[in-house]
N, C-alpha and C positions, 0 to 999 in steps of 0.2 A: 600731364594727365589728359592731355589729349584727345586721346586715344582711346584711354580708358584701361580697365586690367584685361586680362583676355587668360579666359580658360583654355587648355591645353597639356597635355599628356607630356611633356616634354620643353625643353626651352626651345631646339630648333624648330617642333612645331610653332609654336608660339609664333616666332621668325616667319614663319610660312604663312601662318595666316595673316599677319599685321602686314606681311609682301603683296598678301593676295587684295588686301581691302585698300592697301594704299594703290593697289595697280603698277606697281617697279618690281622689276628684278633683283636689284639690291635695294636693302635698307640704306636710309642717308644716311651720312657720316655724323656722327655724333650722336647717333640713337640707339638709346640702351634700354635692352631690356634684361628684366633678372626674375627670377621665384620668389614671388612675395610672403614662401615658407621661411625662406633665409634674409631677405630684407625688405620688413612689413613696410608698408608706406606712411607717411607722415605726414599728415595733409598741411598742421601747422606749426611752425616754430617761433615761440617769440623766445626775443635778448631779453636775460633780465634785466631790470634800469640798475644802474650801480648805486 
């Protein structure tokens, strides 16, 4: 979360802008991003204790 969520009309916009504030041409490897219509974020998870 980094980064934070980023509004945008689209996911490859999304791509575009988080290219532009980070200053690369490609995004680095391992970096995901998705619509948080289809998977909201989850700030936290606890294990229940058994």
């Amino acid at each position: 979360m980094e980064y934070g969520p980023v509004e945008a009309e689209s996911l490859e916009a999304a791509k575009a802008q988080i290219r532009k504030r980070l200053g690369v041409s490609r995004l680095p490897l391992g970096f995901q991003v998705w619509d948080l219509a289809e998977r909201p974020l989850t700030r936290w998870r606890v294990a229940a204790a058994s």
